[in-house]
C-alpha positions as a Markdown table, in Angstrom:
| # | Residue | x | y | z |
|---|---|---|---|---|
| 1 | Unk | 117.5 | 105.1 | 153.6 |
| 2 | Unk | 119.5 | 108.4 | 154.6 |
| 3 | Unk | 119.8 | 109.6 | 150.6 |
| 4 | Unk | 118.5 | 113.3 | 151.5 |
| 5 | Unk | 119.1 | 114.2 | 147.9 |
| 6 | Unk | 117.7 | 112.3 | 144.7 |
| 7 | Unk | 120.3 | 109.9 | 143.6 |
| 8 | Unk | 120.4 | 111.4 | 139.9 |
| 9 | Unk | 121.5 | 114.5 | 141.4 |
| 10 | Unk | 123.7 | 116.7 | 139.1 |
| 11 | Unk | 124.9 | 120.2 | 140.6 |
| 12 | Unk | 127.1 | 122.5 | 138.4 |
| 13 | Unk | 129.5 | 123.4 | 141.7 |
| 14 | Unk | 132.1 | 124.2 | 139.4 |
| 15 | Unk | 130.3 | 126.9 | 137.5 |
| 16 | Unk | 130.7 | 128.8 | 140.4 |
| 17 | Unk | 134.3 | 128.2 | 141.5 |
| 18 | Unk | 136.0 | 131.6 | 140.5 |
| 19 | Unk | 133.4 | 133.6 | 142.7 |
| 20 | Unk | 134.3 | 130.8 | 145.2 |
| 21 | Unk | 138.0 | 131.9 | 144.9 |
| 22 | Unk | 137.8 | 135.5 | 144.9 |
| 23 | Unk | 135.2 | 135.3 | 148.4 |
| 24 | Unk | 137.9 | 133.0 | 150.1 |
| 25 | Unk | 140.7 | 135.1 | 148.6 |
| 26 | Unk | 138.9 | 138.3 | 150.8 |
| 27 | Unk | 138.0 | 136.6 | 153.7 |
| 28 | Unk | 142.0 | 135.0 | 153.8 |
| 29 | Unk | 143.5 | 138.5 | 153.1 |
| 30 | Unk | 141.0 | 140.1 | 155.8 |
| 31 | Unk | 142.0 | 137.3 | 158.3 |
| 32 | Unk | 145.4 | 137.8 | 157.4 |
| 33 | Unk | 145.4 | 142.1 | 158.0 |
| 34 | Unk | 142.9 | 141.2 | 161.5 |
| 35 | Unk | 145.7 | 138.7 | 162.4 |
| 36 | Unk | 148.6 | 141.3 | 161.4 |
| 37 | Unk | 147.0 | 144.2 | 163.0 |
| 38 | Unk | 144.8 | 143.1 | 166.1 |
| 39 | Unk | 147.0 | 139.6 | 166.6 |
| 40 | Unk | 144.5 | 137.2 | 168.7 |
| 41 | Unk | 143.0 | 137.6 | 172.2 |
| 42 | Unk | 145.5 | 135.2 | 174.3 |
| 43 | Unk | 143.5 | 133.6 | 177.6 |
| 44 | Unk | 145.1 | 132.8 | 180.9 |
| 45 | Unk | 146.5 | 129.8 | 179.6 |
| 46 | Unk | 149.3 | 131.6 | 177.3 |
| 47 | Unk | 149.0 | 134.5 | 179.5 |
| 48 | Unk | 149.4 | 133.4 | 182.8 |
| 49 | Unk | 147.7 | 135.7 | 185.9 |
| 50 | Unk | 146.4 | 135.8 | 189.0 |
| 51 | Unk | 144.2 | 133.1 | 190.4 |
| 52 | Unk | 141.7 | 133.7 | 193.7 |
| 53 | Unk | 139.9 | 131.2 | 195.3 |
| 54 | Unk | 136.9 | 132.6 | 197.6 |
| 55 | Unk | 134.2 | 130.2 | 199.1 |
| 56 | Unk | 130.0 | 131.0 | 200.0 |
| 57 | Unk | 127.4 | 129.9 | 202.6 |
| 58 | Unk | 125.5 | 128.6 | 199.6 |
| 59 | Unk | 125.4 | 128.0 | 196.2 |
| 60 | Unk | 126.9 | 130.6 | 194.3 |
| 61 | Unk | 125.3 | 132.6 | 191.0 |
| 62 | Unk | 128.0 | 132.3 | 189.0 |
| 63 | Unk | 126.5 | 134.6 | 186.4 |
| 64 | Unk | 125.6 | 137.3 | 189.4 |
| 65 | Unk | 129.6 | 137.3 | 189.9 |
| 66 | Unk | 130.9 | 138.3 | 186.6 |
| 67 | Unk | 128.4 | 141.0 | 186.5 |
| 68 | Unk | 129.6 | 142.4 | 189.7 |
| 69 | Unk | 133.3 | 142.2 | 188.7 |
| 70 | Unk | 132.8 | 143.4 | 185.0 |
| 71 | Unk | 130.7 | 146.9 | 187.0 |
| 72 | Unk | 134.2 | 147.4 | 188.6 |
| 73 | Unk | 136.2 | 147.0 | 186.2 |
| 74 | Unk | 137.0 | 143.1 | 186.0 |
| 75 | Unk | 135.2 | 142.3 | 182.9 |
| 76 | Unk | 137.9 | 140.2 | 181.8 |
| 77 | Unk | 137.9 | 137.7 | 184.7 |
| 78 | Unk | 137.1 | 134.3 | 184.4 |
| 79 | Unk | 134.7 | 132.9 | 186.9 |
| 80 | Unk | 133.9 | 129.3 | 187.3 |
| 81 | Unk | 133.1 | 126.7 | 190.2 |
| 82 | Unk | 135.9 | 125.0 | 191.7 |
| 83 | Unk | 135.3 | 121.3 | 193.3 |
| 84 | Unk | 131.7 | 122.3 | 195.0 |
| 85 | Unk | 128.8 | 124.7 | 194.0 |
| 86 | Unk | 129.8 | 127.1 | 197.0 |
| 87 | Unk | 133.3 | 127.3 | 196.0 |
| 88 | Unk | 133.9 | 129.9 | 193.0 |
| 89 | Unk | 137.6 | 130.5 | 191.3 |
| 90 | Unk | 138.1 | 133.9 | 189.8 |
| 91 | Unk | 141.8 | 134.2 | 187.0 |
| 92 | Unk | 142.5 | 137.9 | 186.2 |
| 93 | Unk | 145.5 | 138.5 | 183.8 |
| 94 | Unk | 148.5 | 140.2 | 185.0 |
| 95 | Unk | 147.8 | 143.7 | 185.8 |
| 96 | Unk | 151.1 | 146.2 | 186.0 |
| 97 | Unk | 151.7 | 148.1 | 189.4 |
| 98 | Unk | 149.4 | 146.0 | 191.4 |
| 99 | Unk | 150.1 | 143.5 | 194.0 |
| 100 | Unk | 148.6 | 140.0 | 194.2 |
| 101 | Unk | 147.0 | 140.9 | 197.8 |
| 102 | Unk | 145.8 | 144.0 | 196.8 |
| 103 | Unk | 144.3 | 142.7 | 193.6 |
| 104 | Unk | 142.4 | 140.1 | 196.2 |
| 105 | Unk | 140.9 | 142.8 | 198.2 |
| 106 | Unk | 139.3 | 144.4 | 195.0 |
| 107 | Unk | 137.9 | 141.6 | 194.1 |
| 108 | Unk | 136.9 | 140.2 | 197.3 |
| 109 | Unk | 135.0 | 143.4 | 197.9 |
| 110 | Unk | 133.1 | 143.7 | 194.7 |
| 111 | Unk | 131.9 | 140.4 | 194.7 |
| 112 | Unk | 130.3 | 140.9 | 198.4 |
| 113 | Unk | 129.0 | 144.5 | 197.4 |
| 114 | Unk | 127.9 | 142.7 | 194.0 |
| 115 | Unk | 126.3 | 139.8 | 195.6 |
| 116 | Unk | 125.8 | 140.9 | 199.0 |
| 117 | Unk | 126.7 | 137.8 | 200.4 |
| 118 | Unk | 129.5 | 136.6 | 202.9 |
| 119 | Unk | 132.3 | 135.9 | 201.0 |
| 120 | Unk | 135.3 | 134.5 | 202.3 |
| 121 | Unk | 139.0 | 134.2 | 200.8 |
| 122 | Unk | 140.3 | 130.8 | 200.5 |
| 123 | Unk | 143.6 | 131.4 | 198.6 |
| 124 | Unk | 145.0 | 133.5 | 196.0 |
| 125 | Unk | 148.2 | 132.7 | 193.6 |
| 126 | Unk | 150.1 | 134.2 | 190.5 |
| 127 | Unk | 149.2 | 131.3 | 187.8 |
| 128 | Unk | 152.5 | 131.3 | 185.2 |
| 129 | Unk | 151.1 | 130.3 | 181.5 |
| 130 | Unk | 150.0 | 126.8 | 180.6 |
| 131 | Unk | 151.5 | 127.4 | 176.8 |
| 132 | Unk | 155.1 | 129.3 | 177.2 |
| 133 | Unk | 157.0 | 130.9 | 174.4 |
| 134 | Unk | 158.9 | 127.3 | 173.6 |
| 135 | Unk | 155.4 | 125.5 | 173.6 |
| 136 | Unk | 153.7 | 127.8 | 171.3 |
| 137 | Unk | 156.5 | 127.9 | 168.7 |
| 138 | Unk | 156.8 | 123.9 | 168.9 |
| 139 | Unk | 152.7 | 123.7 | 168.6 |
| 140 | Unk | 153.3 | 126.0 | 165.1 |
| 141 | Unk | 155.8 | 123.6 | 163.7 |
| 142 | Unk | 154.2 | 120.7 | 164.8 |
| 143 | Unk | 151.1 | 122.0 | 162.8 |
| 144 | Unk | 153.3 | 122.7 | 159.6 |
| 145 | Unk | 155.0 | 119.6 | 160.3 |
| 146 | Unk | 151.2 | 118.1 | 160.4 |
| 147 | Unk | 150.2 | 119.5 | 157.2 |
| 148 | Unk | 153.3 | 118.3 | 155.3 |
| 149 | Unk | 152.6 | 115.0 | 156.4 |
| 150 | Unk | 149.2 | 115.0 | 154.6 |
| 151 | Unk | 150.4 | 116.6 | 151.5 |
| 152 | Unk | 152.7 | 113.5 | 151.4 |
| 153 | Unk | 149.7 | 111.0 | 152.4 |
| 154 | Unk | 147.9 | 112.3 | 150.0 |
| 155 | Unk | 150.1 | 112.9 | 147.2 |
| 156 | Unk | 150.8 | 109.1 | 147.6 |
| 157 | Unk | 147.4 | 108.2 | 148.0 |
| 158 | Unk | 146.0 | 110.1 | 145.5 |
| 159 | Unk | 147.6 | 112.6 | 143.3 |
| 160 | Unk | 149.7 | 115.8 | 144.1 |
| 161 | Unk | 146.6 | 118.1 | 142.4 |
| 162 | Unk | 144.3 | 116.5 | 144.8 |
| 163 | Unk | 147.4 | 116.8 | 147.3 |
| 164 | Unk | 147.6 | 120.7 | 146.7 |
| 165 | Unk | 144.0 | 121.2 | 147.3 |
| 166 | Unk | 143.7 | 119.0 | 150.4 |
| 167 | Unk | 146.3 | 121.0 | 152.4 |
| 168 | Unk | 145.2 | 124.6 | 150.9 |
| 169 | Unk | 141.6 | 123.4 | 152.4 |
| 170 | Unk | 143.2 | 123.0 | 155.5 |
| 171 | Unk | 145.1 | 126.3 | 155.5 |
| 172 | Unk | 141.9 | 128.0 | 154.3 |
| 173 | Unk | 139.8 | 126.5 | 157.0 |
| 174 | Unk | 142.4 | 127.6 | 159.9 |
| 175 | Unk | 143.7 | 131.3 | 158.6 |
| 176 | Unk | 139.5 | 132.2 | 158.5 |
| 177 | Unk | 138.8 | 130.8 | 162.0 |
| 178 | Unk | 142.1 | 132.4 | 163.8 |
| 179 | Unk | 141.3 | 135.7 | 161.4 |
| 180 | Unk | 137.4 | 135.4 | 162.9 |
| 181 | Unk | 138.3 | 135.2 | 166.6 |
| 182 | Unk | 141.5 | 137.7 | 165.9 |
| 183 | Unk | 138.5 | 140.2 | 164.4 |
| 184 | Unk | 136.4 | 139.7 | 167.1 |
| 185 | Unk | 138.9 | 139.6 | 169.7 |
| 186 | Unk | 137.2 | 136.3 | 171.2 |
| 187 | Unk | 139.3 | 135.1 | 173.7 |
| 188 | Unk | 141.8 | 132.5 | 172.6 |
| 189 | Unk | 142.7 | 129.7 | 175.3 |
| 190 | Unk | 143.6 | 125.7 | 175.1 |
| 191 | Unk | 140.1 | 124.5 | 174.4 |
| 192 | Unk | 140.1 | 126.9 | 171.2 |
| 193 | Unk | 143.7 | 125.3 | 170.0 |
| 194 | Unk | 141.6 | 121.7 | 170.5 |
| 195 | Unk | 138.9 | 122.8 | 169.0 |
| 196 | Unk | 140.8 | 123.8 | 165.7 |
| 197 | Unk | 142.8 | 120.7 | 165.9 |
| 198 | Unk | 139.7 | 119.3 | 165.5 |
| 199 | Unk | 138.3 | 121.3 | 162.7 |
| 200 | Unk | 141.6 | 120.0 | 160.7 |
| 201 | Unk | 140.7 | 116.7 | 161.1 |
| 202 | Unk | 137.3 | 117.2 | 160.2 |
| 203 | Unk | 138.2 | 119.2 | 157.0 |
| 204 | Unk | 140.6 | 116.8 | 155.6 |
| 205 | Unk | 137.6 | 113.5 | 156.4 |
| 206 | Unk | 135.1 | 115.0 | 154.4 |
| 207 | Unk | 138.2 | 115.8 | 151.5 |
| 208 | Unk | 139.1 | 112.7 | 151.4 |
| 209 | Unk | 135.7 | 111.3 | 150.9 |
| 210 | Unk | 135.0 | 113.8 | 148.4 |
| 211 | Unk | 138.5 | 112.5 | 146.4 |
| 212 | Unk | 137.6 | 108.5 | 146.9 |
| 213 | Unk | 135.0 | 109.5 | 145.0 |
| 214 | Unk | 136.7 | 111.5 | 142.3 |
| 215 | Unk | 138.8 | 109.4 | 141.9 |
| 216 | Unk | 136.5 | 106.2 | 141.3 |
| 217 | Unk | 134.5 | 108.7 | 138.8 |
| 218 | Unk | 137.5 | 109.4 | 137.0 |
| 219 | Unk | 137.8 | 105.5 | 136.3 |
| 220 | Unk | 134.1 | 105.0 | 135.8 |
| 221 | Unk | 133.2 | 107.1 | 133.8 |
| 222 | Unk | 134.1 | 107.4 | 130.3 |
| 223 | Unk | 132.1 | 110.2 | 128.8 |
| 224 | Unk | 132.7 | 113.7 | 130.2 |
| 225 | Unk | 135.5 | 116.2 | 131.1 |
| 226 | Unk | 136.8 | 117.0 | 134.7 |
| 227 | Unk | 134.6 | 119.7 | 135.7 |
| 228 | Unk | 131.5 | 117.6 | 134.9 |
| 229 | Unk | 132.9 | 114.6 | 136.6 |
| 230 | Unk | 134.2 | 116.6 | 140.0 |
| 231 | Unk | 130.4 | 118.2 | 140.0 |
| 232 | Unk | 129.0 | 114.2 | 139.6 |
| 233 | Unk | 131.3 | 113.4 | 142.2 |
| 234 | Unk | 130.3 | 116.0 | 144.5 |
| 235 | Unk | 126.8 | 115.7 | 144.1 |
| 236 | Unk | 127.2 | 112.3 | 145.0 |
| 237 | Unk | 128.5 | 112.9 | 148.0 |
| 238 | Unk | 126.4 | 115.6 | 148.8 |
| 239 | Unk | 123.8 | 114.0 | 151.3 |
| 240 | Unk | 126.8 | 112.3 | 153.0 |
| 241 | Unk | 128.2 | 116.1 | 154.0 |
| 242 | Unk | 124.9 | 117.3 | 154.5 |
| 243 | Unk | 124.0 | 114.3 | 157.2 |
| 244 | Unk | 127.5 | 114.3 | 158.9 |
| 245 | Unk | 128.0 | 118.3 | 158.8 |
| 246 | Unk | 124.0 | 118.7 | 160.1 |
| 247 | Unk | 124.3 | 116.2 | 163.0 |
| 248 | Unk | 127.1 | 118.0 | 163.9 |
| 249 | Unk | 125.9 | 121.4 | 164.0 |
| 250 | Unk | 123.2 | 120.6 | 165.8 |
| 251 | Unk | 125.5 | 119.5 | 169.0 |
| 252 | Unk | 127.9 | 122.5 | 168.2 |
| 253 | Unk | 124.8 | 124.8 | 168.4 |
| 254 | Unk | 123.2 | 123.4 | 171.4 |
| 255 | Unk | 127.0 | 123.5 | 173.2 |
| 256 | Unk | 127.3 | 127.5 | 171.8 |
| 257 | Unk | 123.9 | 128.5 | 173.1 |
| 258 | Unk | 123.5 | 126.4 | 176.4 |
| 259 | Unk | 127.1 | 125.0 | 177.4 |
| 260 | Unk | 128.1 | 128.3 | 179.3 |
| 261 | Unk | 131.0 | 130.8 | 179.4 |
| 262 | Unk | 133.7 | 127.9 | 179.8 |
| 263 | Unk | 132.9 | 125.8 | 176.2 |
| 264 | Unk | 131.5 | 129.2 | 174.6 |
| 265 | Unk | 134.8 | 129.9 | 172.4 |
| 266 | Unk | 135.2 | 125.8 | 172.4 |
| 267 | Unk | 131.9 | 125.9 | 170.5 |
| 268 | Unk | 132.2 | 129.1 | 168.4 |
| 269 | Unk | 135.4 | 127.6 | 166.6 |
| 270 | Unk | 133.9 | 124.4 | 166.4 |
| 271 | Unk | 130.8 | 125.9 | 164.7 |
| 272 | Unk | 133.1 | 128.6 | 162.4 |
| 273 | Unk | 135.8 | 125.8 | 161.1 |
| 274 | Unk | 132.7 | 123.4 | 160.3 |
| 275 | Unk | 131.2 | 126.1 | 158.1 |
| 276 | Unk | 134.3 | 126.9 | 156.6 |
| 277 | Unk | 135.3 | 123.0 | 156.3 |
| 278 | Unk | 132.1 | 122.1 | 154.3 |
| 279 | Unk | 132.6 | 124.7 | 152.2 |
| 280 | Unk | 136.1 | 124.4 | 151.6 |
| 281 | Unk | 136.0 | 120.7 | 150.6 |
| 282 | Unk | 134.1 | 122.0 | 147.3 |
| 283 | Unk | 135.1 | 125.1 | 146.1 |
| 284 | Unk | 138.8 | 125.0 | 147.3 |
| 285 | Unk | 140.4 | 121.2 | 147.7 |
| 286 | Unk | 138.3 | 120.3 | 145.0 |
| 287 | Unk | 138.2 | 123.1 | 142.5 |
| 288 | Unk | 141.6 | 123.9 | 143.0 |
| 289 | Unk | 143.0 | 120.6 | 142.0 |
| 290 | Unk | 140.7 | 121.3 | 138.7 |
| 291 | Unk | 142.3 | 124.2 | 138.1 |
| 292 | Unk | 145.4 | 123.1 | 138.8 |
| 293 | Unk | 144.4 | 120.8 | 135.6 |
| 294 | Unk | 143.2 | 117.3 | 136.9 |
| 295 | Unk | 143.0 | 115.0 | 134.4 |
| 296 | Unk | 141.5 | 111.2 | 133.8 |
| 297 | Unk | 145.1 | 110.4 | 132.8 |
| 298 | Unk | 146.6 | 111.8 | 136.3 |
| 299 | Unk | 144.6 | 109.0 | 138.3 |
| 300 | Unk | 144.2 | 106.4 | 136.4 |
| 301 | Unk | 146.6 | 103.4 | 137.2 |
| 302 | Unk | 149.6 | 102.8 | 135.2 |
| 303 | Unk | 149.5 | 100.3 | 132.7 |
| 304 | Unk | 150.9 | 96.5 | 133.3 |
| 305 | Unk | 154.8 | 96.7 | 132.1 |
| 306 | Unk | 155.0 | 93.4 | 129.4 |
| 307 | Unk | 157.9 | 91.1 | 130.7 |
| 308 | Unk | 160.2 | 90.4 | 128.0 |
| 309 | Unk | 160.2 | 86.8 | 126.3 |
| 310 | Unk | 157.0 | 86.4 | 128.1 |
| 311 | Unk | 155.6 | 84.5 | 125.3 |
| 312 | Unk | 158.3 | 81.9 | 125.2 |
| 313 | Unk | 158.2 | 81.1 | 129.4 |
| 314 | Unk | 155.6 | 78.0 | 128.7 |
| 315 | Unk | 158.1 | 76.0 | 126.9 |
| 316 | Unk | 160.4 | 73.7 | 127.8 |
């Protein structure tokens, strides 16, 4: 019923695998140089900065407000409503030489001569980081601590080939997104670090499904070396990734082009480490553990061990 692709389906994907390399070999090297050179774009919440509170007689253009404070010089605040439509929070990031009340003024002003509206200042506050130094480097290990657990799940589950390949997908998928938003210098804040959480998670699914299904081909079928089975099995699975990374998309797209400034990096990661993800589960978890010499041998299961004097237990 949801078979986009005709069953009989055979795609060489393998042909195509040292191309596959040498592009994701680049694009990790120039993620790696952006990341080296630029670093990434940290928000407010591993920042920290100043936080200003100012209320309206009506409901506030919220778009109207940024443009005002980016014409002074503030295009780096973060606007957004705070409990009603009327009330609007603005977070700068720590500026040198310049005092919390002064900094409130400035922006008190240019959002009344922006706006030309009555403006009033509720509160303002020096917000410390969300993410300190200690939290970041715990968050680091706990990622390689993450991926080490997966290279044993799936070295047990499956083989350490298909293990190898599983966790270099996951590397791939991450280095490229961080290297992306470090090139870009996209701001980088908690919803980004969720959102590439989630990319990992969805990465290693669609692996895994791809190496059930290697695996039962490697079993199945008799005839044919690995590269031919590992292209039948990703054929096979190919209108699976097709329907789960489409239906996907589409709500990543619609939350990049109309969710607003707030989800807008939320969404760009989302729709870069999908991408990536897809991708990766072919031409690097998969064609890596070919190269790394996959063979029927490696996953099929070991033979029954013949108890000695087994044919003498039925007598008396």
């Amino acid at each position: 019923m949801f078979q986009l692709l005709k069953p009989d389906l055979n795609i060489d994907f393998m042909r195509w695998s040292k191309p596959a390399f040498i592009f994701s070999a680049l694009m990790i090297a120039a993620s790696v140089f952006s990341l080296s050179t630029k670093w990434l774009n940290w928000g407010l919440d591993f920042t920290g900065g100043t936080l200003i509170e100012v209320g309206f007689e009506k409901p506030a253009d919220l778009q109207l407000i940024r443009d005002s404070l980016q014409a002074e010089g503030f295009g780096d605040a973060i606007v957004q409503n705070f409990g009603t439509s009327r009330d609007v929070m603005v977070r700068l990031r720590p500026r040198e030489n310049v005092k919390g009340e002064l900094l409130g003024t400035q922006i008190l002003e240019a959002i009344k001569t922006g706006t030309g509206e009555a403006v009033e200042m509720r509160r303002i506050e020096f917000v410390g980081p969300n993410v300190g130094d200690e939290l970041t480097e715990a968050g680091g290990l706990a990622i390689i601590a993450s991926l080490l657990c997966i290279l044993l799940y799936v070295s047990v589950r499956f083989e350490w080939r298909l293990a190898a390949g599983a966790v270099t997908s996951l590397a791939h998928d991450v280095i490229i997104t961080l290297g992306i938003f470090s090139f870009m210098q996209i701001e980088v804040d908690l919803t980004i670090v969720a959102a590439l959480l989630t990319v990992v998670g969805y990465s290693l699914n669609d692996t895994i499904v791809v190496y059930d299904r290697i695996r039962e081909n490697f079993r199945k079928m008799r005839k044919g070396d690995a590269a031919e089975i590992i292209n039948s099995s990703v054929s096979q699975t190919l209108s699976r990734t097709l329907i789960t990374s489409g239906t996907t998309l589409f709500v990543v797209i619609a939350l990049f082009m109309q969710g607003g400034a707030m989800i807008h990096g939320f969404a760009a990661a989302l729709l870069i480490g999908i991408t990536i993800g897809t991708y990766s589960s072919i031409y690097v978890a998969s064609a890596l553990a070919l190269k790394l010499g996959i063979t029927r041998e490696h996953l099929l299961p070991p033979p029954p061990v013949d108890k000695e004097g087994e044919e003498f237990d039925p007598m008396p």
